[in-house]
GUKOLFI-943983 format. One record per residue (C-alpha): residue in one letter; x, y, z. Coordinates in pm, whole numbers, plus 32768, in hexadecimal, padded with zeros to 4 digits. Each point is the difference from the previous one (the first is absolute). Layout:
N
AXYZ/...
//
This chain:
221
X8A0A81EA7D21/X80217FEB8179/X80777E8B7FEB/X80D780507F0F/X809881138103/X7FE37F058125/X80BA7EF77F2F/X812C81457FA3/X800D80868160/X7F5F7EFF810B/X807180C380F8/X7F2281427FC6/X7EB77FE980B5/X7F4280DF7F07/X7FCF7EF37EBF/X7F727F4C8141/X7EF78108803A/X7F9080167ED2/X7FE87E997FBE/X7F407FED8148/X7EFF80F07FC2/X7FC87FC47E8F/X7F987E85807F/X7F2B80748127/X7F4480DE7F08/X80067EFB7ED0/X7E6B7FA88055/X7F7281158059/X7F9F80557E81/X7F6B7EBE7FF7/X7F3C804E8125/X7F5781447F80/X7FA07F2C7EF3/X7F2E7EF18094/X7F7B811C80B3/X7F9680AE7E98/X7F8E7EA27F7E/X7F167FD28148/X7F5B814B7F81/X7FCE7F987EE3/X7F697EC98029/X7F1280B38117/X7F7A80C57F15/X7FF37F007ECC/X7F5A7F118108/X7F0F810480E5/X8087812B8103/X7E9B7FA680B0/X80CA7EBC80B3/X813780C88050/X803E80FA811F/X80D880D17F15/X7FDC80917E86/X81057FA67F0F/X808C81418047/X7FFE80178178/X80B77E947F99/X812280C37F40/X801C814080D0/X800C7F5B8179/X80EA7EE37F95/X80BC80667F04/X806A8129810B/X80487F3480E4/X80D77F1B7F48/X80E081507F92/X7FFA80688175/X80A67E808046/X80B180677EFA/X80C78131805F/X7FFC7F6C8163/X80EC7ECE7F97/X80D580C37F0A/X806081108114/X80367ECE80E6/X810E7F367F2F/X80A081487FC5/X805180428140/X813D7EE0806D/X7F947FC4814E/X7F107F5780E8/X7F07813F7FFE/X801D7FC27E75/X7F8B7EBA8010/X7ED280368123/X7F9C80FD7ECD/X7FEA7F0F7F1A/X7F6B7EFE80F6/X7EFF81018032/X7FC980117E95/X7FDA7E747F99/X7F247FEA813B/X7F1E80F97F6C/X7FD67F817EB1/X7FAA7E9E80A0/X7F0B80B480AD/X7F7F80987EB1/X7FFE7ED67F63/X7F3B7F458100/X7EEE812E8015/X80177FCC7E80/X7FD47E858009/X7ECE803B811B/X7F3F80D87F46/X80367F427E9E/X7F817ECC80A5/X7EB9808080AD/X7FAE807E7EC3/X80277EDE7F28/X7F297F2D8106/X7EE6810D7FD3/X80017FDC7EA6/X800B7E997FF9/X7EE8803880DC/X7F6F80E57F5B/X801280EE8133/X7FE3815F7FAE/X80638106812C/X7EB3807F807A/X806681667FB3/X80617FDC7ECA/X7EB37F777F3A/X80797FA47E9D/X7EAE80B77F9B/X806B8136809B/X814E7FEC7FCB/X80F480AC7EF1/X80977F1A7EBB/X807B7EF2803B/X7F4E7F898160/X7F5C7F0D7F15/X806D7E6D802B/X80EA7FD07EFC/X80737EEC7F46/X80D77EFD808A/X80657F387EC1/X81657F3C7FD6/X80AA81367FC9/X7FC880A58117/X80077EBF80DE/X81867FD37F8F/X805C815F8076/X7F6A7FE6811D/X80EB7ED48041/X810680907F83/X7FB380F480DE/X7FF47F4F813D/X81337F317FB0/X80E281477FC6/X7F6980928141/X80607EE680A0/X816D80017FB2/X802C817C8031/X7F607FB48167/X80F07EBD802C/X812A810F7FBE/X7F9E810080E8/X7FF17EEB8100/X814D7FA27FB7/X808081627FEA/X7F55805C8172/X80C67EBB80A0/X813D80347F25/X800181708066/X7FAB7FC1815C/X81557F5A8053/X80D081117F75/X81127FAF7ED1/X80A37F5180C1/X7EE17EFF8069/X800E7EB17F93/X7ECD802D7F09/X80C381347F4C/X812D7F167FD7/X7F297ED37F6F/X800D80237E7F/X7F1F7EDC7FC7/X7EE580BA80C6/X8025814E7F1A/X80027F427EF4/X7EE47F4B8024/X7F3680D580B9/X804C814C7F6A/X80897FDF7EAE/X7F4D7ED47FC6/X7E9B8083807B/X8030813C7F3A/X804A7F747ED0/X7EED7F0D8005/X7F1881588045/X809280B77EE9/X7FD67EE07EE4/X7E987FA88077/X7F8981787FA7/X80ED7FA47E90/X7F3C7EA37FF7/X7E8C80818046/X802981757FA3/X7F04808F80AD/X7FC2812A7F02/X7FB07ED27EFA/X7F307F3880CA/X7F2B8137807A/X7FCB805D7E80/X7F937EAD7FA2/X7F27800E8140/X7F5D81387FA9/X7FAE7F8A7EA4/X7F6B7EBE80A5/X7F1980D880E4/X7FC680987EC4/X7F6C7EF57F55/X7E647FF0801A/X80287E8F7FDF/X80FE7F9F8102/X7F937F85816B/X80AC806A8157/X80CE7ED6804F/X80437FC6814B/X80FE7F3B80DE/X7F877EC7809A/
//
């Protein structure tokens, strides 16, 4: 609808706005939802080798990501420099989300790998689901799938902090082949890798492999 009005009236800066902001804010539902899948494979996997429970998992990030949220929309609503420092503010945040996200999602993949339980939290004396889990070929391709989407929504916030850095009128605003590439591109190839390996199928079939009294924990090599 805003191109449309853009493409009618190219002179009006509001079809601009809106076009603006609904692209800054394209990934951050995509974001809250690798940080909902990370919960879930804590818990299918063991809470005893993460710092945070599946739900601390949802709650912290996922508020965070609205908070990045808000902050960019009110940004590209405003049509001046202060609008866009806003919405700096904003993409700078949810890279730095994202990378706390990324941190925490790797130490605790090398501890179960490991096998490297937090001291504190003894899978003996710990609540459901502290036990080692199952790591069969299900749950190994979400977890790439994971990674690899996580990876392209942190490759777009990267672009976003330098493209946003320079102002719209910097030469990385004006340089279609970067946005499309680097933001359209890396977004869609986040949102069809959760349509590819759909993480609500693969943690069923998961589940009923952990299920299974005859299956073995397979791990990575």
């Amino acid at each position: 609808w805003a191109r449309f009005w853009s493409s009618t009236s190219p002179d009006e800066s509001a079809p601009f706005q809106i076009q603006i902001v609904m692209t800054i804010i394209a990934a951050t539902p995509l974001v809250a939802a690798n940080f909902v899948i990370l919960g879930r494979v804590v818990h299918q996997l063991g809470t005893s080798y993460s710092w945070l429970s599946p739900r601390l998992y949802r709650i912290i990030f996922t508020l965070c990501d609205v908070t990045a949220l808000f902050t960019q929309a009110a940004g590209g609503s405003i049509d001046s420099n202060v609008g866009v420092k806003i919405m700096l503010g904003g993409v700078v945040f949810q890279l730095a989300i994202i990378v706390a996200y990324a941190l925490l999602g790797v130490e605790f993949f090398v501890r179960y790998l490991k096998d490297a339980p937090l001291k504190w939290k003894s899978p003996s004396k710990a609540n459901e689901g502290s036990a080692r889990g199952l790591l069969d070929k299900h749950m190994q391709i979400l977890i790439t799938s994971l990674v690899f989407s996580t990876t392209c929504l942190f490759i777009r916030s990267v672009y976003r902090t330098f493209e946003l850095s320079d102002g719209f009128n910097g030469k990385v605003f004006k340089t279609e082949v970067y946005f499309n590439v680097l933001d359209g591109g890396m977004v869609t190839l986040a949102m069809f890798t959760l349509n590819f390996a759909h993480p609500g199928l693969l943690l069923k079939k998961q589940a009923a492999s952990s299920a299974h009294p005859g299956r073995r924990c397979r791990e990575w090599d």
